[in-house]
N, C-alpha and C positions, 0 to 999 in steps of 0.2 A: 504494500500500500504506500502511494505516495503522498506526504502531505507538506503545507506549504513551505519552503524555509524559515519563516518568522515563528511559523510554531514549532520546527524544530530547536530554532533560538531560545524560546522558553523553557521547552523541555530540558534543553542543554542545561539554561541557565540553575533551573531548579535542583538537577542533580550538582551541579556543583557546589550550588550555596548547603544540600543539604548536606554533603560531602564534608564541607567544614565548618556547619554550623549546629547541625543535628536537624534542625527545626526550619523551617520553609514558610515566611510570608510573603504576602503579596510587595508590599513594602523593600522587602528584601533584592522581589526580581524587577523592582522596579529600579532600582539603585542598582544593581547589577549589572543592567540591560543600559541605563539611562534613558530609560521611556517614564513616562509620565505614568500615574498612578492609576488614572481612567483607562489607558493602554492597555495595563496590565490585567486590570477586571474584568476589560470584555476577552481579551485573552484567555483568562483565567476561564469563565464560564464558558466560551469556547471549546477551550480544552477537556473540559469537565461534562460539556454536553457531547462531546467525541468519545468520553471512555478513555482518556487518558489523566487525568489526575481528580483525584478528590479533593473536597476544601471537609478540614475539620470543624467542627462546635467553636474552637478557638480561632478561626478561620487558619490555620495550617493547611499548608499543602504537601500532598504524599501523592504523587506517581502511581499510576497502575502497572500491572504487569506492562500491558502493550506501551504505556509512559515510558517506564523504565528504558523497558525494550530500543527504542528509538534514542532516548535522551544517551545510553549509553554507546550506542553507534554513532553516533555524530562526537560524544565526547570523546571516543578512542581516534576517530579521528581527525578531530582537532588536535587533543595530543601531540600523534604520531606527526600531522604534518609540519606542524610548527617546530619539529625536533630536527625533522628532516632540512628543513627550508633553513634552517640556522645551523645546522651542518653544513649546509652550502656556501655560507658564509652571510646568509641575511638576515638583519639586522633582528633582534627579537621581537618588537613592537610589530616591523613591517611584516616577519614570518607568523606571526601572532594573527594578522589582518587577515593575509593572504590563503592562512588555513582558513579563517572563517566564511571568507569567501568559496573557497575549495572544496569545502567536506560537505556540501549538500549537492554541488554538483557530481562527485565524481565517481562513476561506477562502482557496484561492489566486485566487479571482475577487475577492474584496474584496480582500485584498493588493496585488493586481494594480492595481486601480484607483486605491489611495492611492498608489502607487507613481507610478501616473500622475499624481495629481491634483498631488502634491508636486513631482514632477520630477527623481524618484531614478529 
């Protein structure tokens, strides 16, 4: 299934914050992201009316399976590319950019490969 980048960008961003924060609000992916707050909520309900994350009683957000699912594919490869790209000698800011740009477009057969080629 394919969905859009900006809610990949969510997803992403959710697993990260919750990655180092334990706890996930809305507030959080909006400072993360630097989207405005209203951004984030139809976002949120978005997401939440797809079957990819819940909002808790404390309004917390927690990933579903298929959340997760995604949020961690795009964060592996984010990662990976921006480790690559600054192995090449680019700059981390710009290898940072240029993954993000990168990791929704690029095949999971190409992925795959460079994954191989590199030894990730």
């Amino acid at each position: 299934m394919r969905i859009q980048e900006s809610a990949e960008d969510y997803l992403e961003a959710i697993l990260v914050i919750k990655n180092e924060k334990g706890l996930v609000h809305s507030i959080d992916v909006a400072r993360q992201l630097d989207f405005s707050k209203p951004s984030v909520s139809r976002a949120v309900k978005l997401l939440r009316e797809d079957g990819k994350l819940t909002v808790g009683s404390d309004g917390s957000l927690e990933l579903t399976e298929a959340g997760l699912e995604i949020a961690e594919r795009i964060y592996e490869r984010h990662r990976l590319l921006t480790l690559w790209f600054t192995e090449l000698g680019v700059s981390e800011a710009q290898a940072a950019e240029d993954a993000c740009r990168v990791e929704h477009d690029i095949s999971a057969e190409t992925f795959q490969k460079l994954k191989e080629h590199f030894g990730a």
